[in-house]
Backbone bond lengths (Angstrom), bond angles and torsions (degrees), N, CA, C in turn:
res aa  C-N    CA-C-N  psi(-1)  N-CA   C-N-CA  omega(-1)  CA-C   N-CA-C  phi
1 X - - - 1.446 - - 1.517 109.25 -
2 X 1.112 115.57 158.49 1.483 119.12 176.01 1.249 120.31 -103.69
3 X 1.399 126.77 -169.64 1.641 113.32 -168.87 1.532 101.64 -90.01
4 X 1.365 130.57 6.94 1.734 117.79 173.31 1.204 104.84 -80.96
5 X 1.547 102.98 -53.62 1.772 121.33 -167.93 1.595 89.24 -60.41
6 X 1.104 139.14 -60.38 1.601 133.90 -144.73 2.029 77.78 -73.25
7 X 1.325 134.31 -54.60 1.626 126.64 -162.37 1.424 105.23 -64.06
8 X 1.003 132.89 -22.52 1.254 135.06 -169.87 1.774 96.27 -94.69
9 X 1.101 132.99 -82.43 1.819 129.86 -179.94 1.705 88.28 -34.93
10 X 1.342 127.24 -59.90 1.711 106.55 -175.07 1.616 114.66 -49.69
11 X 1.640 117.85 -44.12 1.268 95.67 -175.32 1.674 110.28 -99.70
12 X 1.462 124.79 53.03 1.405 142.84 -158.79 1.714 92.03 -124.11
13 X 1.758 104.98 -67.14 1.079 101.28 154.97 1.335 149.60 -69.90
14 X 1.277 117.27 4.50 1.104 118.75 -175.68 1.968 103.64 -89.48
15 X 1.595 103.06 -46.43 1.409 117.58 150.17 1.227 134.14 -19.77
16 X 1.694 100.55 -61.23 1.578 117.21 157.68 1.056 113.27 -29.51
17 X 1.917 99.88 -97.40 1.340 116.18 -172.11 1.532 110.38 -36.78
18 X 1.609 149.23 -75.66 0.492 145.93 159.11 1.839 144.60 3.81
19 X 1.352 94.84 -35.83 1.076 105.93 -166.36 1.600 89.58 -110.83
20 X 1.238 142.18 -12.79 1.512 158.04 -139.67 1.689 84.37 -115.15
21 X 1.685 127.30 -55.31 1.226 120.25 176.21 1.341 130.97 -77.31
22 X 1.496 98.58 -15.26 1.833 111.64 172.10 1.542 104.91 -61.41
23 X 1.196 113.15 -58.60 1.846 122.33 -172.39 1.249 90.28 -77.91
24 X 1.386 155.71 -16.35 1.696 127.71 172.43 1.496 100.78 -101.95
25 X 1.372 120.92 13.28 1.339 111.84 140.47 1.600 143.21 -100.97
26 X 0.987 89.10 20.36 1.894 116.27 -159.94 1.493 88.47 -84.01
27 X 1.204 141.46 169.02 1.235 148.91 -143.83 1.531 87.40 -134.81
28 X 1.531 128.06 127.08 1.804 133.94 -178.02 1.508 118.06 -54.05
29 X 0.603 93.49 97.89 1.922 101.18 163.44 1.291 122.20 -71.06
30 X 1.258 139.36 86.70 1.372 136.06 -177.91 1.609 114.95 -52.50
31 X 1.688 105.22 137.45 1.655 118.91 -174.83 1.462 96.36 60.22
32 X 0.974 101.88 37.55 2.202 90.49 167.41 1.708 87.79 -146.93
33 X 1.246 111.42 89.42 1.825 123.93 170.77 1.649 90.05 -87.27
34 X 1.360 98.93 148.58 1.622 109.34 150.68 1.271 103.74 -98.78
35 X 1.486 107.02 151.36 1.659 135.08 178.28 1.228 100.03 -55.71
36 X 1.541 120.23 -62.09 1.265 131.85 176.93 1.523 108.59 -93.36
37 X 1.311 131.95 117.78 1.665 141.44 149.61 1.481 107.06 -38.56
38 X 1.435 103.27 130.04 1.449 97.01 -178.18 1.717 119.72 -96.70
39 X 1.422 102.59 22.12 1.969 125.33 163.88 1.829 80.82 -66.88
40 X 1.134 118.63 -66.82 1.311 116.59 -155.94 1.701 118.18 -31.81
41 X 1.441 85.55 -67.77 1.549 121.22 168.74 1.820 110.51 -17.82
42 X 1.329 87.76 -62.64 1.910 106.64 -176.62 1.078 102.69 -75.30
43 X 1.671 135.79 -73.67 0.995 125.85 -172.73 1.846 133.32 -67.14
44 X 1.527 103.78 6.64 1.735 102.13 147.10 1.545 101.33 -120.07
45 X 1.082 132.73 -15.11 1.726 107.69 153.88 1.498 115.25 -46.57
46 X 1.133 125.53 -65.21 1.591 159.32 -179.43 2.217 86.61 -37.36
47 X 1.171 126.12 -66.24 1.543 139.14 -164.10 1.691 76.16 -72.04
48 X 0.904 161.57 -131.93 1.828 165.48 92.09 1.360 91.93 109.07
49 X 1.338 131.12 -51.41 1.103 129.59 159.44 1.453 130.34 -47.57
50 X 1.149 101.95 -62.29 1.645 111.20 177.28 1.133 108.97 -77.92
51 X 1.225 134.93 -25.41 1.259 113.55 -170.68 2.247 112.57 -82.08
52 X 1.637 91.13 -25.33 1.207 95.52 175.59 1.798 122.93 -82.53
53 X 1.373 97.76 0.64 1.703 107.73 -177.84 1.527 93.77 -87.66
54 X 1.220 107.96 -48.95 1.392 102.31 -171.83 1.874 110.95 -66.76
55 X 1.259 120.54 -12.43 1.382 110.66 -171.34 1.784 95.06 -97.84
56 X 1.278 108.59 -10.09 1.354 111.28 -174.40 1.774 116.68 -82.71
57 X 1.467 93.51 -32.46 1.609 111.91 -178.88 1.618 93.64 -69.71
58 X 1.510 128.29 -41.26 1.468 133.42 -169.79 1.588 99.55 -71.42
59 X 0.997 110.92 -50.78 1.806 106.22 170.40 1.608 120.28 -57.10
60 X 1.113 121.93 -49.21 1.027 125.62 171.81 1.694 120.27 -81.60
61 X 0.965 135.54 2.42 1.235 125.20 150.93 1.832 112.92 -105.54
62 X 1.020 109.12 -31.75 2.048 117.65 172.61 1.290 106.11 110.55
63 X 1.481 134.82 11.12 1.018 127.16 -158.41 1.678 96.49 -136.00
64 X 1.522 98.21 110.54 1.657 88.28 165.50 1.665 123.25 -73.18
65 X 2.049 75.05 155.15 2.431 73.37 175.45 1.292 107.49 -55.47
66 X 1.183 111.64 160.25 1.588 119.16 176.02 1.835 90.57 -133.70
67 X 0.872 146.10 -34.24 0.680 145.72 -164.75 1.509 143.15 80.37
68 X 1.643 138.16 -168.85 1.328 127.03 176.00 1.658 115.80 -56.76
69 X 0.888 145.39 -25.04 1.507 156.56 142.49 1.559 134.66 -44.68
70 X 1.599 90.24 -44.87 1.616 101.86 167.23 1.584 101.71 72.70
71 X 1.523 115.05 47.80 1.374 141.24 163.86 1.359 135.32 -163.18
């Protein structure tokens, strides 16, 4: 990916997440479930996040992770 595609999925998730903690702060409405739980919401905004910071830090320095091994 390049650095638009990787800025855009960062602020996709950030959207996510974001929007995942707005509705799990909403005060319960009885017999009104969401289809989707909004834990969900946050916690793959929240993964979408990190995973695109870290590919962003690899773009911007030139060096891919290699990781604890260093392979």
């Amino acid at each position: 990916m390049n650095f638009e595609t990787t800025l855009f999925g960062l602020a996709f998730g950030f959207v996510m997440a974001g929007y995942g903690f707005w509705q799990g702060r909403k005060p319960y409405e009885a017999m009104k479930l969401p289809l989707i739980p909004h834990g969900v919401f946050l916690f793959v905004g929240l993964i979408i996040m990190f995973l695109m910071a870290a590919h962003l830090i690899t773009l911007m320095t030139g060096e891919p992770f290699k990781g604890r091994r260093r392979f």
